[in-house]
N, C-alpha and C positions, 0 to 999 in steps of 0.2 A: 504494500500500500504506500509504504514511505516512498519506493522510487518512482514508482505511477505519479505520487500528488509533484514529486520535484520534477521528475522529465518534463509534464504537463506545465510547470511555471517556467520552465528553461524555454520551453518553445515559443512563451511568448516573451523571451529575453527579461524574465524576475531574476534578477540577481538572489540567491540564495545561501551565499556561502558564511552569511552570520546567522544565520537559522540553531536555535537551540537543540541539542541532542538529545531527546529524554528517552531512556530506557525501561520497562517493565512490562509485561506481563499483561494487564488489563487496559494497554494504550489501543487504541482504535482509528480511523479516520475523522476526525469530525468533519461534521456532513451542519449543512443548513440548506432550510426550505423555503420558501416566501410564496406565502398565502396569499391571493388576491382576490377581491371581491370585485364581479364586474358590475354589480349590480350599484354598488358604493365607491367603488374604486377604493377602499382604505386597504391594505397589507397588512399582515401577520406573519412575524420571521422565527421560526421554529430552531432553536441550534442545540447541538450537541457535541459537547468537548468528547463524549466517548471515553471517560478515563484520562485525557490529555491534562494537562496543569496548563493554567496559565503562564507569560513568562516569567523565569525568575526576576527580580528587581536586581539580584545583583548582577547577573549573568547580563542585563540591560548593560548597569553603571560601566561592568568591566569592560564586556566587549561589541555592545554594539554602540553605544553613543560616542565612545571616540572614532571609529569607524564611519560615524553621521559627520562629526567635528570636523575630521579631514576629508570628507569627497565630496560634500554637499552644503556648500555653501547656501544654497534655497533652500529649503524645506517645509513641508507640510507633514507634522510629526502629529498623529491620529491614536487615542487613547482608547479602550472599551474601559468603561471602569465595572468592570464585575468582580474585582479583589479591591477594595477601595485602599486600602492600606500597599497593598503592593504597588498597585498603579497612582498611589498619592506619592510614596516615594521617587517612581521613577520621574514623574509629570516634575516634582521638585527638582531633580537631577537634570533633565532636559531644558529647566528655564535656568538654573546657573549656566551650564555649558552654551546656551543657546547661541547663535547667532543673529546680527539684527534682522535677516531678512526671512527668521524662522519663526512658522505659526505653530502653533501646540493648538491641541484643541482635543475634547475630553467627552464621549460619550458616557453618560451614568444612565444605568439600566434599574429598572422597577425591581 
């Protein structure tokens, strides 16, 4: 499953080589769905981490925000906050380091 989801992001040229490694057992694909009504037009987005963890916050701090620092000067740096603590730190972490022409910006989920 892992080299299916990376060949599939390599094709459309996703850089992938700070992608975290997590290992065990009960890790799966996570999958998402998005419900739409035609009647309403409103959506409903169904997701499953499968076992997967969020990112680590430090495995952020260490290696992928200096990797953002030096090759991307623009940025459009995209949060989900569904570990608020995890993702309060790294969001923390990204506006010290940031750069001026970089936007943070933070989904919180219900």
């Amino acid at each position: 499953a892992v080299a299916f989801a990376l060949d599939s992001l390599h094709a459309y040229n996703v850089r992938t080589e700070r992608h975290e490694r997590v290992q065990g057992e009960a890790i799966g694909m996570p999958t998402s769905m998005i419900l739409s009504s035609r009647a309403t037009g409103s959506r409903t987005i169904v997701s499953s981490r499968r076992g997967l963890r969020e990112l680590c916050a430090e495995y952020f701090s260490r290696e992928v925000l200096p990797a953002l620092v030096r090759e991307h000067p623009v940025l459009w740096l995209h949060f989900e906050g569904r570990e608020p603590g995890s993702v309060a730190r790294m969001v923390a972490e990204a506006d010290r380091a940031r750069l001026a022409a970089w936007r943070l910006s933070v989904e919180v989920e219900k």
